[in-house]
N, CA and C atoms as an extended XYZ file, in Angstrom:
219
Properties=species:S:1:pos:R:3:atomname:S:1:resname:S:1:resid:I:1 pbc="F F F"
N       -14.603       17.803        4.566 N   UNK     1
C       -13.990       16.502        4.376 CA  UNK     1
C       -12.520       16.588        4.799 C   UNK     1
N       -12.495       15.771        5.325 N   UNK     2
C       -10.580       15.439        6.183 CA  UNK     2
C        -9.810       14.852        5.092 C   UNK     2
N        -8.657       15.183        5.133 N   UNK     3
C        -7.486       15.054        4.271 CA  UNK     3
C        -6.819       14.010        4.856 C   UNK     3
N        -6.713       12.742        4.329 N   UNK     4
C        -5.932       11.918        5.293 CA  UNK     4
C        -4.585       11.902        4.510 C   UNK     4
N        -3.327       11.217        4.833 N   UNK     5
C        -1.911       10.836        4.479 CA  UNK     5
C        -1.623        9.719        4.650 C   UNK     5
N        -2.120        8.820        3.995 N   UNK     6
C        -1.554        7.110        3.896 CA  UNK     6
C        -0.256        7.163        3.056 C   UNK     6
N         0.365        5.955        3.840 N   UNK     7
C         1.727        4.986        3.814 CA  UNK     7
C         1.195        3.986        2.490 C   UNK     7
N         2.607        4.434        1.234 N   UNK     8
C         2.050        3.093        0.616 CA  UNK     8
C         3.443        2.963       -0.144 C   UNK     8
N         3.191        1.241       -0.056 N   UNK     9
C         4.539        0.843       -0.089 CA  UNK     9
C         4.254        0.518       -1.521 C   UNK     9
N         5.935        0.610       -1.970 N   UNK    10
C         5.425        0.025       -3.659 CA  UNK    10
C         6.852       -0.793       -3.952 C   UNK    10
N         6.502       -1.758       -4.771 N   UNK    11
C         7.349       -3.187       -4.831 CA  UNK    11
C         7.139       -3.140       -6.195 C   UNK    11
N         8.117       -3.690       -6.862 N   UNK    12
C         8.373       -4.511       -8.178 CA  UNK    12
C         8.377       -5.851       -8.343 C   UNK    12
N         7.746       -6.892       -8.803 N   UNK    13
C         7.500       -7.707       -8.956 CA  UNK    13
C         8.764       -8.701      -10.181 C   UNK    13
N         8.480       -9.843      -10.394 N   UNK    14
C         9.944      -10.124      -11.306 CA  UNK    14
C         9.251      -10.203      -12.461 C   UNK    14
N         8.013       -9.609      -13.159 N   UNK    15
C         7.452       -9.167      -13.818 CA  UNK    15
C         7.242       -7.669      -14.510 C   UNK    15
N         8.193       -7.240      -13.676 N   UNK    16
C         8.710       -5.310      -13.357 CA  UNK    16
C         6.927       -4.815      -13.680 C   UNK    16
N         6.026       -5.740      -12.818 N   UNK    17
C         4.723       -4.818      -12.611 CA  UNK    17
C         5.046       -4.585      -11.584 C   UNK    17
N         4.427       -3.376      -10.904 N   UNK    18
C         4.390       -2.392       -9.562 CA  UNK    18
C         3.210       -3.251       -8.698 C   UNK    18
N         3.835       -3.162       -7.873 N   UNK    19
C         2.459       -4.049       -6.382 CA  UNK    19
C         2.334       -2.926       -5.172 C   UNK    19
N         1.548       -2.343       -5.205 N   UNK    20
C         1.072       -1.234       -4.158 CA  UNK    20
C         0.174       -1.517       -3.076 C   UNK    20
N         0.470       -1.314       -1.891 N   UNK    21
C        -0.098       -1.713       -0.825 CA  UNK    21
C         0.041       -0.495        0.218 C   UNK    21
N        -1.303       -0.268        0.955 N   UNK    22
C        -1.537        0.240        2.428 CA  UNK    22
C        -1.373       -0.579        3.402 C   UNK    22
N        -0.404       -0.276        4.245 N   UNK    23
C        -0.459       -1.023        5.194 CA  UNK    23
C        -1.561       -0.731        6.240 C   UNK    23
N        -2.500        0.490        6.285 N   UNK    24
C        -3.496        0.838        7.318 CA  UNK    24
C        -4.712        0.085        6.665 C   UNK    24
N        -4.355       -0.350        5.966 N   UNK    25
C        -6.067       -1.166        5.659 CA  UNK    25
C        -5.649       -3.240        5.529 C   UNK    25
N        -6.254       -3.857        5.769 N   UNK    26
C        -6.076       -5.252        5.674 CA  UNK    26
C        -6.143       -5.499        4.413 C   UNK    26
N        -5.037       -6.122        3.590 N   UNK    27
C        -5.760       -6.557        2.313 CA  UNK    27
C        -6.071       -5.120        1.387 C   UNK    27
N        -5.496       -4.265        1.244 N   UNK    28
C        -5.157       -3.027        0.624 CA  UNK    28
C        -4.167       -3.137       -0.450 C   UNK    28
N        -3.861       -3.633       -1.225 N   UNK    29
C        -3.065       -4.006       -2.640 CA  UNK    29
C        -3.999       -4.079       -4.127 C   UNK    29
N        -2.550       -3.600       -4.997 N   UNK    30
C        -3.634       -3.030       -6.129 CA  UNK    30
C        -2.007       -3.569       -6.919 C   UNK    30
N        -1.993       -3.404       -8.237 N   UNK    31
C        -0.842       -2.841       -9.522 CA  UNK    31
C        -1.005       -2.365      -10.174 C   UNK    31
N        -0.044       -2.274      -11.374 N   UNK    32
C         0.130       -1.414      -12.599 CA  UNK    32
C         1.540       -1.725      -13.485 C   UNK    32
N         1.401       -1.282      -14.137 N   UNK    33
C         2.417       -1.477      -15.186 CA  UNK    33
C         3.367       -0.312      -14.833 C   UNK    33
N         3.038        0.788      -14.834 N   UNK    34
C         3.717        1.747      -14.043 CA  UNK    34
C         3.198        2.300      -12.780 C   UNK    34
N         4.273        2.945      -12.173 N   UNK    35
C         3.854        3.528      -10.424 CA  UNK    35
C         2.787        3.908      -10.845 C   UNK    35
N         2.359        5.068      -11.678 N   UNK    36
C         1.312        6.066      -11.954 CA  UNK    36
C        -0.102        5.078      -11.936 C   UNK    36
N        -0.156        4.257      -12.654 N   UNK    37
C        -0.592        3.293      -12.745 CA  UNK    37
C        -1.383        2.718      -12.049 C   UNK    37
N        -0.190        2.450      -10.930 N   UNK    38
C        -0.721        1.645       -9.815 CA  UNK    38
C        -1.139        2.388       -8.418 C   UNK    38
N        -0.410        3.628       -8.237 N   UNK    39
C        -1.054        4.496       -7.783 CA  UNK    39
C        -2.637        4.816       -7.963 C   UNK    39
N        -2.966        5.068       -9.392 N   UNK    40
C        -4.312        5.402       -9.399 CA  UNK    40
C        -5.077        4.051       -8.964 C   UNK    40
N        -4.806        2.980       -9.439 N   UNK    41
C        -5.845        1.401       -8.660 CA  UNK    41
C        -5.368        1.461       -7.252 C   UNK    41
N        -4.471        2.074       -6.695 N   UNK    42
C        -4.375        1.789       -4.969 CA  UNK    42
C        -5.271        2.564       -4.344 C   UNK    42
N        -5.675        3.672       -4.864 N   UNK    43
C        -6.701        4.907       -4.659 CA  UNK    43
C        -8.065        4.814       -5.174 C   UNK    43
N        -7.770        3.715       -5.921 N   UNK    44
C        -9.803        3.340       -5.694 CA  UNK    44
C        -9.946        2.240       -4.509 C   UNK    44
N        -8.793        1.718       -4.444 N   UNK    45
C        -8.944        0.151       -3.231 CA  UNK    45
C        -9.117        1.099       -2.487 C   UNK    45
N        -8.327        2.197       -2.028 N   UNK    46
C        -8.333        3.005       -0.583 CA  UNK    46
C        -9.765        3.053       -0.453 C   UNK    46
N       -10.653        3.640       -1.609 N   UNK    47
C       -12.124        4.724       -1.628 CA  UNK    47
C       -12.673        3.403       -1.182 C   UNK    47
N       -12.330        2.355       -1.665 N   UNK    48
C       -13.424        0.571       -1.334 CA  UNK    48
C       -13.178        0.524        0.253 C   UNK    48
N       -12.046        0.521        0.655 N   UNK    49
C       -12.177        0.246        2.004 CA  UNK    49
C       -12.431        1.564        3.187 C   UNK    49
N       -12.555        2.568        2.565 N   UNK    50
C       -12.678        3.554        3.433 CA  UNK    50
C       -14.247        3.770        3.523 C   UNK    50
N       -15.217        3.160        2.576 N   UNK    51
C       -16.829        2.931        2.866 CA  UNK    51
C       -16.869        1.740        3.832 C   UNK    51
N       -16.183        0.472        4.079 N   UNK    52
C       -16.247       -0.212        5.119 CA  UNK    52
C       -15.741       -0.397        6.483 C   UNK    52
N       -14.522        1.141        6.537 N   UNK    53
C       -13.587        1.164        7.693 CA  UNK    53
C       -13.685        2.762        8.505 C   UNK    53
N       -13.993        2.854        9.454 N   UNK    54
C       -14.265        3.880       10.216 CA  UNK    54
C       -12.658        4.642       10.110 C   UNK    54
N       -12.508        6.215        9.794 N   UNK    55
C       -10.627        6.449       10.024 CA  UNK    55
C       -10.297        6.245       11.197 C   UNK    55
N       -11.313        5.992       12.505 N   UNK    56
C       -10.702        5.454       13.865 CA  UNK    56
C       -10.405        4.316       14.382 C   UNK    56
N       -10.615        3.557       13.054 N   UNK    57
C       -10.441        1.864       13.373 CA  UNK    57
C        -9.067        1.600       12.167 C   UNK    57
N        -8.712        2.733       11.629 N   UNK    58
C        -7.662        2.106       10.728 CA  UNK    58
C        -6.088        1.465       12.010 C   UNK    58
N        -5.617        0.954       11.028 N   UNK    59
C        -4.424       -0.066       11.332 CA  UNK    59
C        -3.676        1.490       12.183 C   UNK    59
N        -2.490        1.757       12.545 N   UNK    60
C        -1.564        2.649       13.031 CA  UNK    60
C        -0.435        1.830       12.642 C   UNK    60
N         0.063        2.959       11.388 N   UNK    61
C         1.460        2.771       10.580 CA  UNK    61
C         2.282        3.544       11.638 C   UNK    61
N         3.541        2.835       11.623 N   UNK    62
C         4.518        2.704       12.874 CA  UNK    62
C         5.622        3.730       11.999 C   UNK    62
N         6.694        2.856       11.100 N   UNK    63
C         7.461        3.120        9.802 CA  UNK    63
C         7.505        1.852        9.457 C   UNK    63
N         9.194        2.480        9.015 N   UNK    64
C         9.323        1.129        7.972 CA  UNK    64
C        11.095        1.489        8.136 C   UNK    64
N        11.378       -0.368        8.503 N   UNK    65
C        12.443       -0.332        8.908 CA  UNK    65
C        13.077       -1.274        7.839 C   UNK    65
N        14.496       -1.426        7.683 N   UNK    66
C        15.371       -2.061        6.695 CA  UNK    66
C        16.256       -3.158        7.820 C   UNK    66
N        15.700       -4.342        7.445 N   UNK    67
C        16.706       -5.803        8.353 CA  UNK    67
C        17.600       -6.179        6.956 C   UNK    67
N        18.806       -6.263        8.106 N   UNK    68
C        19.810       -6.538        7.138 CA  UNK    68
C        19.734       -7.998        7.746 C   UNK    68
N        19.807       -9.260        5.919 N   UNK    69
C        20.211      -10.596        6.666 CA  UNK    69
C        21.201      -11.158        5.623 C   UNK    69
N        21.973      -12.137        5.959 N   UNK    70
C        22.435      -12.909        5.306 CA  UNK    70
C        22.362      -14.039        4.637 C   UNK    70
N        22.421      -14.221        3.258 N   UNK    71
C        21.664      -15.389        2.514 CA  UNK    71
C        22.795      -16.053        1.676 C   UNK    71
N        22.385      -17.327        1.986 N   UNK    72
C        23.402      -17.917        0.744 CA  UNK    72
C        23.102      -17.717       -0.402 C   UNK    72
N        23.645      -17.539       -1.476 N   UNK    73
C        23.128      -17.140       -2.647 CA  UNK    73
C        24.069      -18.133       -3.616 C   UNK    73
């Protein structure tokens, strides 16, 4: 069995729940109350979509870049 290394982004919500997402899968988001948390529900979504997604058809994570903008506030 192959060892893969997914990208997963993790966000705070204004609920300070955790929102975890793969960007190599469509629709790959899970939470938690804590990272740990939400880590473990992002890793069963992974196991859900990795029975319907070939690893040669996944998305290709690029990075992840920071845009600086300006907002009125």
């Amino acid at each position: 069995m192959a060892k893969l290394h997914l990208p997963i982004i993790v966000e705070m919500d204004e609920d300070e729940c955790y929102i975890v997402s793969c960007p190599l899968f469509r629709g790959c988001h899970s939470y938690g109350k804590t990272i740990d948390e939400a880590l473990v529900n992002i890793r069963e979504v992974i196991e859900m979509c990795l029975e319907e997604t070939k690893v040669e058809e996944l998305n290709k994570f690029i990075g992840f870049r920071e845009l600086e903008m300006h907002c009125n506030v």
